[in-house]
C-alpha positions in Angstrom: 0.0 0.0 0.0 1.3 3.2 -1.3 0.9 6.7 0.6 -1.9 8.9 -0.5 -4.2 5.5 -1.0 -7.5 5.8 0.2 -9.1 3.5 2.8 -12.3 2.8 4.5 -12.4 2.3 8.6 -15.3 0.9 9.3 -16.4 -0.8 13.4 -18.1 -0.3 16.1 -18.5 3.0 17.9 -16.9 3.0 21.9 -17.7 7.1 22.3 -21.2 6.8 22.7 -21.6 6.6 26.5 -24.2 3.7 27.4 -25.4 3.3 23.8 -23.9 0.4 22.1 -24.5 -1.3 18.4 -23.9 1.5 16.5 -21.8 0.9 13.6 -20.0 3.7 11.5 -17.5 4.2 8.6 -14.9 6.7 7.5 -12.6 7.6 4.6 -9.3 8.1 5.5 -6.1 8.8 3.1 -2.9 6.7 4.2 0.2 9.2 5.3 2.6 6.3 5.2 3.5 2.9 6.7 6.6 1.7 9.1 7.3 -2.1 9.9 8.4 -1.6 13.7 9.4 -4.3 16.5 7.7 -2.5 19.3 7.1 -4.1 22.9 4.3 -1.9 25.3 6.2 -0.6 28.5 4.4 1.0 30.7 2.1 3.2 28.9 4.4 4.0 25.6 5.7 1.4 22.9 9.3 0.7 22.5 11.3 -0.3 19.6 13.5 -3.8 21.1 15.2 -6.4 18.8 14.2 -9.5 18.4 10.5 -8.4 19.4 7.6 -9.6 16.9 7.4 -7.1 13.9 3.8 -4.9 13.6 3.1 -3.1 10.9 2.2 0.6 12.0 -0.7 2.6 9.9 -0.3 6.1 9.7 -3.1 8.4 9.0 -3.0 12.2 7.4 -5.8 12.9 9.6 -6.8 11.5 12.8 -10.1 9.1 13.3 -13.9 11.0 13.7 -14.7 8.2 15.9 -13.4 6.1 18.8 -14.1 2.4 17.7 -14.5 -0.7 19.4 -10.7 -2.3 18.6 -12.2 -6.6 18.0 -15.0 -4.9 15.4 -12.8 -2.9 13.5 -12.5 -3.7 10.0 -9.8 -1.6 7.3 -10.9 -1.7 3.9 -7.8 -1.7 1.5 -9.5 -2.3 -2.0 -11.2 1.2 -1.9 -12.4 3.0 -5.5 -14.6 5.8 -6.6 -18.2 4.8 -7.6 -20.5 7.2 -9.2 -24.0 6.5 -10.7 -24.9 5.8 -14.0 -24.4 2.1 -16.5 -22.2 2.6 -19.0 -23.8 2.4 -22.8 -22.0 2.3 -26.0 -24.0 2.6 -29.2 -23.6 3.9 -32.9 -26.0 7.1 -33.9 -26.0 7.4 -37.1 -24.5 8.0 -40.4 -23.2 11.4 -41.5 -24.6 13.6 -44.1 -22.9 15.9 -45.4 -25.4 17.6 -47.6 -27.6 17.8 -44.2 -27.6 20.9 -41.6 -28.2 20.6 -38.0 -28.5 16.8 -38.0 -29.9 15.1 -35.1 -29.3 11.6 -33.2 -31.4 10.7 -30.2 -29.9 8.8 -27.6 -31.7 5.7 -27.6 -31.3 5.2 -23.2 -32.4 8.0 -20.6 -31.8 10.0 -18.5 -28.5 11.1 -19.6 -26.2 10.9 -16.6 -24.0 14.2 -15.0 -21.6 14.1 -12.4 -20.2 16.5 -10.1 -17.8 18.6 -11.1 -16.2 21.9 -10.3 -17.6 24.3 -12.8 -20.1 26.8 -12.4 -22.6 24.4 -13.5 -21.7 22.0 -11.1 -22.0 19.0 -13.1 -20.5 17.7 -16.4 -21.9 15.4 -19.1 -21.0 11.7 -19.1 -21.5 12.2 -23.3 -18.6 11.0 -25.2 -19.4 10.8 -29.4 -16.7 10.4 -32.0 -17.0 11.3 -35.5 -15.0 8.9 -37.7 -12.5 7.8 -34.4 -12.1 11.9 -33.9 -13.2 13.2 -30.8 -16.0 15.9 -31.0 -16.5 18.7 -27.9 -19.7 19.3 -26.7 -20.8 23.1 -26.6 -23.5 25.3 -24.9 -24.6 26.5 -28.0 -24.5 26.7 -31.6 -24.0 31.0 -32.3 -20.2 32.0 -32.2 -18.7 28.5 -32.8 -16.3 28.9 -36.3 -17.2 26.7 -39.1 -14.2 24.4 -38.8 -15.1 23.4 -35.2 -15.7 20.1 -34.5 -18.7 20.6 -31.4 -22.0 19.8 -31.0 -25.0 20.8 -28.3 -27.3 18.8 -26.1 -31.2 19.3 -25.4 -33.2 17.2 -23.3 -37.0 17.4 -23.4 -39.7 17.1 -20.4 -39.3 13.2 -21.2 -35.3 13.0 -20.4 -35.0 11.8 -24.3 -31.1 13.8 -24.9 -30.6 14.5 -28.6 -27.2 15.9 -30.3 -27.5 18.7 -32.1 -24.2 18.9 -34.8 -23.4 22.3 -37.0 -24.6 23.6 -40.4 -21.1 24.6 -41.8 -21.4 28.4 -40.7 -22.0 27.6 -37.0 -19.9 24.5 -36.3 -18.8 22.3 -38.4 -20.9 19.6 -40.4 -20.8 16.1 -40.3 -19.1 14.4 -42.5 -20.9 11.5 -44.8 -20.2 8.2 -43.8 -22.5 4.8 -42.8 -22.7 4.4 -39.1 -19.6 6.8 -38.7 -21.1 8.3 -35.5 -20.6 6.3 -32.3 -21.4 7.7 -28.8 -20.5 6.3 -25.6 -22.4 7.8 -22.4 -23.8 6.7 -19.0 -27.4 6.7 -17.9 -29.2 6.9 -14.6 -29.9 9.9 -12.9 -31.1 11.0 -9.3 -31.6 11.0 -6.1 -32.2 6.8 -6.3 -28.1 7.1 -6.5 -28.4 7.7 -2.6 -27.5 4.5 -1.3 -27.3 3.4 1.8 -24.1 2.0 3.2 -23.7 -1.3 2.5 -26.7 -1.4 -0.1 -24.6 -2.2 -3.6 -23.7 -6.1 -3.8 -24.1 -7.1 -7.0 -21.2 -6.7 -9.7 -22.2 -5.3 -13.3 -18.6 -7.4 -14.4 -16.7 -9.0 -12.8 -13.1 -9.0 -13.3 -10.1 -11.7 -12.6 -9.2 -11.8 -9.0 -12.4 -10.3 -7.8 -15.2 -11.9 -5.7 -17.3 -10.0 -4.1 -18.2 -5.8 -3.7 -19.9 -3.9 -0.5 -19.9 -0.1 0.0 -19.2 0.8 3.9 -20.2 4.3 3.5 -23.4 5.2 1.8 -23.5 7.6 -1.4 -24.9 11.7 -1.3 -25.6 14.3 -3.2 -27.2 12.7 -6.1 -30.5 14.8 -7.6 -33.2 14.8 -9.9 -32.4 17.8 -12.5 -34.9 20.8 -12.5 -37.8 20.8 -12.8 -39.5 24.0 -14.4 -40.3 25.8 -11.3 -36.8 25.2 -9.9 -35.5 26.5 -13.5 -37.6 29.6 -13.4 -36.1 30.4 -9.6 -32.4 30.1 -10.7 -32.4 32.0 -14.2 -31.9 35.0 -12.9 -29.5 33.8 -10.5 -26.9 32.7 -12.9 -26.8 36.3 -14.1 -26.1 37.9 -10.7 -22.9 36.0 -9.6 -22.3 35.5 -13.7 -18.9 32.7 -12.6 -17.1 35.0 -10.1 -17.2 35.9 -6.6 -16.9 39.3 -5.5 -19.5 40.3 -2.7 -20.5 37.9 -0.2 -24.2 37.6 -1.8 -22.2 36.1 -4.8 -21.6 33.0 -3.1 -25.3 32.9 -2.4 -25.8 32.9 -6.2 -23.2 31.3 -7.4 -24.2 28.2 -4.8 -28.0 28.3 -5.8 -26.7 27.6 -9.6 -25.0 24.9 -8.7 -26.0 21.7 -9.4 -27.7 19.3 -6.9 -27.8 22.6 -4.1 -31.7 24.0 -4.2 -30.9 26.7 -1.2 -28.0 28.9 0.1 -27.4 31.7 2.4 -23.8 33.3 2.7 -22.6 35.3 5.7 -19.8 37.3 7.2 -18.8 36.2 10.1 -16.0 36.1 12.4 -14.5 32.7 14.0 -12.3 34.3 17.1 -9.8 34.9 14.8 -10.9 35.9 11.7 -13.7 37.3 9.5 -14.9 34.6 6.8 -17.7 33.8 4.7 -20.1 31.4 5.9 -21.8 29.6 3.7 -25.5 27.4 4.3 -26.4 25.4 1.9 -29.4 22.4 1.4 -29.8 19.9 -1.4 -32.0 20.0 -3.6 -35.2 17.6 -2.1 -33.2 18.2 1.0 -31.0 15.4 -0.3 -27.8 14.2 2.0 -24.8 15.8 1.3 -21.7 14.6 3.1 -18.2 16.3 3.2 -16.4 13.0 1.4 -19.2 13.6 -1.6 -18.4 14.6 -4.9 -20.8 17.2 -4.8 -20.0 19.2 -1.4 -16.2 18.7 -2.8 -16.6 20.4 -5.5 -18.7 22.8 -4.6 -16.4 24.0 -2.0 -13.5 23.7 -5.0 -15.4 25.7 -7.7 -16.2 28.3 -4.4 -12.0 28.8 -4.0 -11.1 28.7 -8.4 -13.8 31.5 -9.1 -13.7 33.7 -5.9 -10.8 35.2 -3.8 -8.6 32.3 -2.7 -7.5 34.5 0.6 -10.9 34.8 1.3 -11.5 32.4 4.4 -14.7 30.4 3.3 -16.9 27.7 5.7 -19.0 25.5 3.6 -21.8 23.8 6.0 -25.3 21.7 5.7 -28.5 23.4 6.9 -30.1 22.2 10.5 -33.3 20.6 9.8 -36.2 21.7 12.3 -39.0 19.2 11.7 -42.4 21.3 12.6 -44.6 19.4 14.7 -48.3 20.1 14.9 -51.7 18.8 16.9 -54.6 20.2 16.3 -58.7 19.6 16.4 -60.6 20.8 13.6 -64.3 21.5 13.5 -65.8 20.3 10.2 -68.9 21.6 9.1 -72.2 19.8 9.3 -72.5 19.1 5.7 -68.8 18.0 4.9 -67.3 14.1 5.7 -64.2 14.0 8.0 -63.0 11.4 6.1 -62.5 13.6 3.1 -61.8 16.8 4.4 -59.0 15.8 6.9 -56.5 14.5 3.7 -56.9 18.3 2.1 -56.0 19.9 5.2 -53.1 17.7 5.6 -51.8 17.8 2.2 -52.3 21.4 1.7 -49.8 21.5 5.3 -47.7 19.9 3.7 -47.5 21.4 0.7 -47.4 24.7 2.3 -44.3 24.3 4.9 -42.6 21.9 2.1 -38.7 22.2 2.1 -39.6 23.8 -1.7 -41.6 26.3 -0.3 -39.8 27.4 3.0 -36.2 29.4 2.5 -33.5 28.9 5.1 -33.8 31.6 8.5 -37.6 31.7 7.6 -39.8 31.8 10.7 -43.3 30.0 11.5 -45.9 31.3 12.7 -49.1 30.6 14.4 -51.0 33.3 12.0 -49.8 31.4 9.0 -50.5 27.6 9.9 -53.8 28.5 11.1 -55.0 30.5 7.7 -53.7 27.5 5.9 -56.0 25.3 7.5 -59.1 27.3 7.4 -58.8 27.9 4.3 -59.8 24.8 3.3 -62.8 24.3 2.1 -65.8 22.7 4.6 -63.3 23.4 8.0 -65.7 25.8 10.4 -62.9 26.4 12.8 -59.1 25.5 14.0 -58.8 24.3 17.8 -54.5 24.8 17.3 -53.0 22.7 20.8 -49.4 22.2 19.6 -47.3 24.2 17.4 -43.3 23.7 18.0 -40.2 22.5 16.3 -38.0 19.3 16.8 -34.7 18.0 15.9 -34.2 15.8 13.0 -33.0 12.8 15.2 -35.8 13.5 17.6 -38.3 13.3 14.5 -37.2 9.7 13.2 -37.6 8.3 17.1 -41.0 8.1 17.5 -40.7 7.4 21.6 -38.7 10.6 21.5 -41.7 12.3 19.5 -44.5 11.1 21.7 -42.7 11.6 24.6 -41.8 15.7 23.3 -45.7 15.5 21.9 -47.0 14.6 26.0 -44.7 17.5 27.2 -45.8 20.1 25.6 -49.2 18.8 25.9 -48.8 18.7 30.3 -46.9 22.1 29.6 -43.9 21.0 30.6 -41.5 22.0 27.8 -40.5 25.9 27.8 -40.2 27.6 24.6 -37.4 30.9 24.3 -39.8 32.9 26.4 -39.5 30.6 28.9 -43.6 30.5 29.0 -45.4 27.2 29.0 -47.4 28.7 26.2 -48.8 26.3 23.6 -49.5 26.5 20.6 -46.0 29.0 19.8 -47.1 32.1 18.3 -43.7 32.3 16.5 -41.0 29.0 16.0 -38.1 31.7 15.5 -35.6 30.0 12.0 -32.2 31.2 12.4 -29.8 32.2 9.5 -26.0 31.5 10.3 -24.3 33.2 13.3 -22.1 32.9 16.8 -24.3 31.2 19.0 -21.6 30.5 22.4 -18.6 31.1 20.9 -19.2 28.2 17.6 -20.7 29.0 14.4 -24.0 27.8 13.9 -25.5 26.7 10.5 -28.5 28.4 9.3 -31.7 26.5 10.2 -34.8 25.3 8.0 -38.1 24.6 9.2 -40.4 22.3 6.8 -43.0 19.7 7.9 -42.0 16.1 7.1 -44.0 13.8 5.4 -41.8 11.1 6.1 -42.5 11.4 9.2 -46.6 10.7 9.6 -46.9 10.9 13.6 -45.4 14.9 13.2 -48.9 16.5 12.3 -52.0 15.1 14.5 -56.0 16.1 13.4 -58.4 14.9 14.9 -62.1 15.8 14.5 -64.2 18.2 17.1 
């Protein structure tokens, strides 16, 4: 093993206290290795001869976690895995006499990964022309009539067609039978977000190798746009237009980038210095870890188009899952049974993670007008109205538990009054809070997470 190789730790946790069973996995880089004859004295090693050789791991950084040391497992065989299966295929035949031609790509979606571009992501899309390499372009206008490019478009049905030149912008294709051979990946989406130890089968499998696992699970894969998404971030891409100057640039310049729906940048100061703090939140509210592509880039594209001696401090948003009880007075002519869904969805739809922007607040106003309006509710009997933690959401002991609390009054909110419902759930942006930096917050109502928003009839 070779410094700079890339391993996987993966065991049982030991810094948790009481809790036991909880297994975790980290990427680590290797610094370098040293075979040493070492016997324990006391509390330190020493190097003796003739002791038993043990061969010494060293790390670049040090370990996230404490681990169990009999359930500790080092993965060696470690290598990058991004979505998408691999498709070779011929397009078509050239025609010279022809402007504009265009080949469909017979498998969808087309697949992008991350990279560090404005954009965010690349195109998998390789296509050859006669065994020479053509460039994919953003558009047609301004290419020269010797250049070998072609552009993209992918309709509402994620069917990809190439686009090649006319002669005047970009060059044409030359005739041939079958002379046009592409070679792309496809599979797109948040379905790339496996869980750890989720991929098991092998697509091949080559000499020497028997089996595949992945300790750590995959993030950051999205869906691409939709239209409302697209219609939000137009404008965007104009503001911040690939360079970062003022510190609402890196708000802009993050909401363009692929796979992030929301940001928020920042100044603030660490103790030592003033830097720009950056919030951002996947798009669907997708995972996004620090060893993904996606966060990696981003934070890389971030340093190659702003200042690079400008301090920056790339963080995911803090989820606050809104809880909510409430008895609802239907009237006489109206079913419960049909009514109750509507004022539920329409919740939901309302404090979505689209809908609600980082540092926005909730208030008691707000939830109650969404009920009522909804048509055949006489009026809104609002007992609970308060926020929880993501863990606490996805525990539902810890969510009946917080749910009989506030019920009995016994849970006090930043006024320190046992008042219930909460007139206002405050949503922070990004700031000092005891001497740490803080993460903006967002406040959305789950529907993962059913036992969060409680109607009953009165």
């Amino acid at each position: 093993m070779q410094p700079g190789r890339w391993l996987i730790v993966s065991g049982e946790r030991s810094d948790l206290g009481k809790t036991t069973g909880v297994k975790a996995s980290e990427l680590v880089m290797l610094l370098g290795i040293e075979q040493l004859a070492l016997t324990k004295f006391e509390e330190s090693y020493q190097e003796r001869d003739g002791d038993k050789t043990h061969t010494f791991l060293q790390l670049k950084n040090s370990l996230s976690y404490e681990y169990k040391r009999d359930t500790v497992t080092i993965h060696g065989n470690v290598v990058k895995a991004t979505h998408g299966e691999t498709r070779t295929e011929a397009l078509g035949s050239g025609d010279g006499s022809k402007s504009f031609q265009k080949f469909p790509l017979r498998q969808s979606p087309l697949t992008y990964i991350a990279s560090a571009i404005p954009a965010g992501a690349k195109s998998t899309l390789e296509v050859r022309v006669n065994d020479i390499h053509w460039k994919e372009s953003d558009r047609h206008p301004g290419l020269k009539p010797t250049e070998r490019k072609y552009i993209t478009k992918t309709d509402d049905d994620s069917k990809t067609l190439v686009i090649f030149g006319n002669g005047e912008n970009g060059a044409r294709l030359p005739t041939g039978i079958e002379n046009i051979r592409s070679m792309y990946r496809s599979g797109i989406g948040k379905v790339g977000n496996v869980k750890a130890e989720q991929i098991s089968l092998l697509a091949s499998r080559p000499l020497g190798l028997k089996s595949v696992i992945n300790p750590l699970p995959a993030s950051g894969g999205a869906d691409r746009e939709n239209r409302n998404q697209a219609r939000k971030n137009a404008p965007l891409a104009v503001m911040a237009l690939d360079r970062l100057v003022s510190v609402q640039d890196y708000t802009d310049f993050a909401r363009t980038f692929a796979g992030i729906a929301k940001a928020n940048s920042i100044l603030l100061s660490d103790g030592r210095r003033q830097l720009v703090h950056l919030t951002i939140a996947g798009v669907d509210d997708i995972p996004i870890e620090k060893e993904s592509d996606l966060y990696r880039n981003l934070y890389q594209a971030i340093r190659k188009f702003g200042d690079p001696y400008q301090p920056v401090k790339l963080e995911l948003r803090e989820l606050m899952v809104i809880i909510i009880s409430a008895k609802v007075k239907i009237l006489p002519e109206y079913e419960w049974e049909t009514v109750e869904p509507r004022i539920r969805q329409t919740l939901l739809d309302t404090f979505s993670f689209e809908q609600r922007e980082l540092g926005q607040d909730i208030t008691l106003s707000e939830v109650l007008s969404t009920m009522q309006k909804i048509p055949g509710v006489d009026f809104v009997d609002l007992d609970i109205l308060d926020t929880v933690s993501e863990t606490e959401a996805e525990n539902p002991e810890e969510l009946t538990k917080k749910f009989t609390a506030l019920g009995e009054g016994k849970v006090y909110d930043s006024t320190d009054e046992k008042t219930q419902p909460r007139s206002r759930i405050t949503v922070n942006l990004a700031g000092v809070k005891q001497g740490k930096i803080k993460p903006a917050q967002i406040a959305i109502l789950s529907p993962e997470q059913p036992l969060t928003l409680i109607l009953n009839p009165l």
